[in-house]
Short mmCIF file of the C-alpha atoms (twelve columns), coordinates in Angstrom:
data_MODEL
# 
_entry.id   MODEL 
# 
loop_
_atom_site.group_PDB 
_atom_site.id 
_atom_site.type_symbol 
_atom_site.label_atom_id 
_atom_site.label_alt_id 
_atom_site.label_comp_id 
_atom_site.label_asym_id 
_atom_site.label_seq_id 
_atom_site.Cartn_x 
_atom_site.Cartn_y 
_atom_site.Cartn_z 
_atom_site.pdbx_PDB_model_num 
ATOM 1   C CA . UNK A 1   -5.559  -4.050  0.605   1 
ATOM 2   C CA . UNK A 2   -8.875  -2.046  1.329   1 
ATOM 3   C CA . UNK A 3   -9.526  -1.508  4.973   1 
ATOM 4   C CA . UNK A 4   -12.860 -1.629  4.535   1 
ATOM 5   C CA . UNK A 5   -12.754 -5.608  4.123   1 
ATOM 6   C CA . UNK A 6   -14.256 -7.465  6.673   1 
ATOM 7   C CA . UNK A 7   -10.897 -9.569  8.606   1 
ATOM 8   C CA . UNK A 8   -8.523  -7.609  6.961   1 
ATOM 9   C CA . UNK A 9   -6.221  -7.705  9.449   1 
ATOM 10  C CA . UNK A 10  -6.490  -11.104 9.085   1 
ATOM 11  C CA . UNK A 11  -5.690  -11.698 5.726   1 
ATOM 12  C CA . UNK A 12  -2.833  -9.157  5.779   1 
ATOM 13  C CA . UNK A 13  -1.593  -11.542 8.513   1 
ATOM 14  C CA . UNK A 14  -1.733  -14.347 6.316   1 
ATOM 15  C CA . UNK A 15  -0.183  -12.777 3.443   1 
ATOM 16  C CA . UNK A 16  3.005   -11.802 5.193   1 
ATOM 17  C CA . UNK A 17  3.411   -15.157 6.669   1 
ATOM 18  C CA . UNK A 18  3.222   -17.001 3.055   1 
ATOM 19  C CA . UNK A 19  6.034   -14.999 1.971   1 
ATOM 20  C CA . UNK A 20  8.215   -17.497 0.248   1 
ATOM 21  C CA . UNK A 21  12.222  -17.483 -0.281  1 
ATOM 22  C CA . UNK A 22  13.396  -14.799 -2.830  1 
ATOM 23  C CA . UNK A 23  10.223  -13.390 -2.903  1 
ATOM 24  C CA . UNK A 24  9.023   -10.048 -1.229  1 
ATOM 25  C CA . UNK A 25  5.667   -8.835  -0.187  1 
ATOM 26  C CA . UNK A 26  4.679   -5.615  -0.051  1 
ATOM 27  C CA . UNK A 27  1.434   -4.569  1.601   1 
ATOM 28  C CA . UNK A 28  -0.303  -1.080  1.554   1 
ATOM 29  C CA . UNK A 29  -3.378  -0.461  3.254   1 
ATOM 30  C CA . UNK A 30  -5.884  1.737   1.268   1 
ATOM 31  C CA . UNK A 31  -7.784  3.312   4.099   1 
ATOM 32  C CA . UNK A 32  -11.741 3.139   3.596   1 
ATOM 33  C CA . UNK A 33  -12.712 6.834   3.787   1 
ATOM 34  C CA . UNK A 34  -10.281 8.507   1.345   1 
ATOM 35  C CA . UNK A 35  -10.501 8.272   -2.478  1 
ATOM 36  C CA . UNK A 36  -8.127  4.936   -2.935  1 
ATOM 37  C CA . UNK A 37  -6.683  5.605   -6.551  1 
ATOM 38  C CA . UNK A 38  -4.736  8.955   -4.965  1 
ATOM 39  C CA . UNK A 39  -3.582  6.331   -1.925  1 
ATOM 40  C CA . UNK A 40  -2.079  4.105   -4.524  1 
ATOM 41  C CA . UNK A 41  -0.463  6.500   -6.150  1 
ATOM 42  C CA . UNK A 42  1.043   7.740   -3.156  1 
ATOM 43  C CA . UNK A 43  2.381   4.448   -2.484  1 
ATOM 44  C CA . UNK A 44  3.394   3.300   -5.782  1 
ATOM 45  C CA . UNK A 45  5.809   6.372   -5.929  1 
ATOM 46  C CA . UNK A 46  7.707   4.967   -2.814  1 
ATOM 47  C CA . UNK A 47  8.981   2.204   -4.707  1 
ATOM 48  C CA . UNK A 48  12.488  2.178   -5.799  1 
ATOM 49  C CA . UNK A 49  12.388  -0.199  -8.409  1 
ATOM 50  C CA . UNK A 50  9.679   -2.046  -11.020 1 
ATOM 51  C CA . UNK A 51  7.582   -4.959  -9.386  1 
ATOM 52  C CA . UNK A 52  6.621   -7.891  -11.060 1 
ATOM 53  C CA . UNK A 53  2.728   -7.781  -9.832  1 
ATOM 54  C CA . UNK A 54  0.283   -5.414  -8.109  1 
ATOM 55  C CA . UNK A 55  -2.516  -7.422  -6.688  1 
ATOM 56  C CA . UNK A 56  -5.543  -5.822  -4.704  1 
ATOM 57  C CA . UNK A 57  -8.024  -7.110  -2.469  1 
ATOM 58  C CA . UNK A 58  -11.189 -4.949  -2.153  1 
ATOM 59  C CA . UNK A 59  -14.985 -4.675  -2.857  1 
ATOM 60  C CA . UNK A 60  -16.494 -5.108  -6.117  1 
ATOM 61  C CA . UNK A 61  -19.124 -6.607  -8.692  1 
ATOM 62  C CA . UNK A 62  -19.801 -7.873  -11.763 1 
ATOM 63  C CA . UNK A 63  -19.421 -4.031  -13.477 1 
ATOM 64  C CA . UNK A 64  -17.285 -2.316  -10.495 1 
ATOM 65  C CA . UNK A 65  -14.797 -2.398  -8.291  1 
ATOM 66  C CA . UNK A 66  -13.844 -0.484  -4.546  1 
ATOM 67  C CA . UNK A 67  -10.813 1.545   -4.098  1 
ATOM 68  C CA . UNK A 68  -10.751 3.159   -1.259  1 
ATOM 69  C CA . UNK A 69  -14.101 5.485   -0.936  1 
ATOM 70  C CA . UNK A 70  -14.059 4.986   -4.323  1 
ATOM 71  C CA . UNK A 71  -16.353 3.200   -6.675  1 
ATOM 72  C CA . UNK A 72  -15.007 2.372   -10.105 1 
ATOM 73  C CA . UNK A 73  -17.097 1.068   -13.356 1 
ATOM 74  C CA . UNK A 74  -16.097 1.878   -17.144 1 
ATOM 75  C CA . UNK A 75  -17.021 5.803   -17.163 1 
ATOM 76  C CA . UNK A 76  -15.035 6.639   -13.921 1 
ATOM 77  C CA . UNK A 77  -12.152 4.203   -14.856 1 
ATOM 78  C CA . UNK A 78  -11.831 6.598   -18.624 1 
ATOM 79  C CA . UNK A 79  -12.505 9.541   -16.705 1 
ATOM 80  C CA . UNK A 80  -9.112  8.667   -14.629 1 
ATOM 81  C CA . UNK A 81  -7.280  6.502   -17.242 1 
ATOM 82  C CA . UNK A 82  -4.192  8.709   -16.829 1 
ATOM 83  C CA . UNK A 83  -4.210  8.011   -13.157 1 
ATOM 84  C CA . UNK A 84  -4.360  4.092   -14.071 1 
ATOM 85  C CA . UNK A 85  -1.836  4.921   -16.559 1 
ATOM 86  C CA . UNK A 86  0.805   5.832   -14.583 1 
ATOM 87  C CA . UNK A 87  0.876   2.030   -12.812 1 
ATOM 88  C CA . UNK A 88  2.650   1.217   -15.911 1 
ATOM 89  C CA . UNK A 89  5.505   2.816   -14.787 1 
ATOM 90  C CA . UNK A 90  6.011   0.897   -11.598 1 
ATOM 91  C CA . UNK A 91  5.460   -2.861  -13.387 1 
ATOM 92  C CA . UNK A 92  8.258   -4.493  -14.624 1 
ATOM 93  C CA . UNK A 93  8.390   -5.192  -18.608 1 
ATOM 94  C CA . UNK A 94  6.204   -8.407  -17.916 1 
ATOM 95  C CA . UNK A 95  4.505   -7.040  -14.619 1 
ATOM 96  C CA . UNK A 96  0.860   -7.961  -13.961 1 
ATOM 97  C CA . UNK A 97  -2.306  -6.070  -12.200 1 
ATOM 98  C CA . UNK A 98  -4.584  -8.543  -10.537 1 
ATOM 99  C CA . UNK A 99  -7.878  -7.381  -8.760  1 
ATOM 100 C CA . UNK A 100 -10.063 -9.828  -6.345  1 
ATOM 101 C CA . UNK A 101 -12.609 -8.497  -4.857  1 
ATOM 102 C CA . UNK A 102 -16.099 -9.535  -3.287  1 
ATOM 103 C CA . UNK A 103 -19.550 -7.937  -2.586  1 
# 
């Protein structure tokens, strides 16, 4: 979840509290100053196993998307496809990556 969302707190509240039985939630905070594809990174290589899903909530429009202090669109996405690569390896065989994000 970007920091830089207005009510984030907010919505990170309401996310942990619609945790449901035999499911767990993890939430990282991508802080808004700091380049937010090397913060995912970081965190992804905490996990000890394959997740089913990797959702974020950040900024974005209708060719671009907010990571951190980081503004993605197709040429910066290629120039860093190994970086978005490596998700693959933390996703389960059926796993899914799911951005929503607002202006």
């Amino acid at each position: 979840m970007d920091e830089g969302l207005e009510d984030y707190e907010r919505i990170l509240a309401d996310l942990t509290n619609r945790q449901g039985q035999g499911t767990q939630t993890l939430v990282f905070r991508i802080e808004a100053g700091i380049d937010g594809l090397e913060q995912i990174n970081a965190h992804l290589a905490t996990l000890s196993a394959p997740v089913d899903a990797i959702h974020f909530l950040s900024h974005g429009t209708d060719r671009a998307f907010k990571l951190g202090s980081t503004w993605f669109d197709y040429s910066s996405v290629v120039a860093r496809q190994a970086e978005f690569n490596a998700w693959s390896g933390f996703l389960a065989a059926d796993g899914d990556i799911l951005f929503y994000a607002c202006e």
